[in-house]
N, C-alpha and C positions, 0 to 999 in steps of 0.2 A: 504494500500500500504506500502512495507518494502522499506525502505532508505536505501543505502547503504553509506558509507564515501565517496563515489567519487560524492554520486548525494547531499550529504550535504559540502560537502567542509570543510569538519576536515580534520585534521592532526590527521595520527594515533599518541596516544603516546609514539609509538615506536622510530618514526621518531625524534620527539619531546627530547626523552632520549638522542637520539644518537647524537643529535643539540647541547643541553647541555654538553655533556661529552667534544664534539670537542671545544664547546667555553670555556673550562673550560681547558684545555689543552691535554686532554687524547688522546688517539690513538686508543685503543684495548678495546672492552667490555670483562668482563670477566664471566658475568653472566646477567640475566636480568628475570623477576616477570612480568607477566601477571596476571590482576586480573580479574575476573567477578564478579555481584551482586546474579545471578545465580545460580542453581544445578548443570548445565553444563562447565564441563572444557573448558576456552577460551584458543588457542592457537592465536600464532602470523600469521599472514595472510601469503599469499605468496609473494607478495610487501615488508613487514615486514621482512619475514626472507632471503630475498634478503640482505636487509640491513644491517641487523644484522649478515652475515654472512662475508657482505664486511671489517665490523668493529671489526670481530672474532677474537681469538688467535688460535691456532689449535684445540681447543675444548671453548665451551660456553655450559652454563650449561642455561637451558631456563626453570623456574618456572611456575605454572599454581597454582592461589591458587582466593579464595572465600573467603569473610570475615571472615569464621573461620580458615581461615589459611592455608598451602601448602599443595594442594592436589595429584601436578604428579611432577613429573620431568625429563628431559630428556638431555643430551647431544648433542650438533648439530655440528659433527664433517665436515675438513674440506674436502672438496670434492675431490675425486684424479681423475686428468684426464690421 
């Protein structure tokens, strides 16, 4: 059976970043590293980039890397309605 974060009760550590940055004084993320143990590029969930786009400047630059180091990267600009 696969677990998912909502039926283990983690906190992504997306969320977790973005906890830190606000108690630390900041406002605005301006980048943010996703890592896997993995072959597979981990992106940030959709819950995740919910958040992380609340906490955006007009662009945030969103990393995807594996122990050897940065494998994607993408910009997640902000939404025009």
């Amino acid at each position: 059976m696969m677990a998912t974060i909502e039926m283990l009760d983690v906190r992504p550590a997306e969320a977790s970043a973005l906890g830190a940055m606000v108690m630390a004084g900041g406002r605005q993320a301006q980048a943010v590293l996703v890592m896997g143990q993995g072959p597979d590029i981990i992106t940030p969930c959709g819950g995740c980039r919910q958040k992380l786009r609340e906490f955006a400047g007009s662009t945030l630059w969103v990393m995807a890397a594996d122990p050897g180091g940065v494998r994607a990267h993408a910009r997640q600009r902000e939404s025009r309605a």
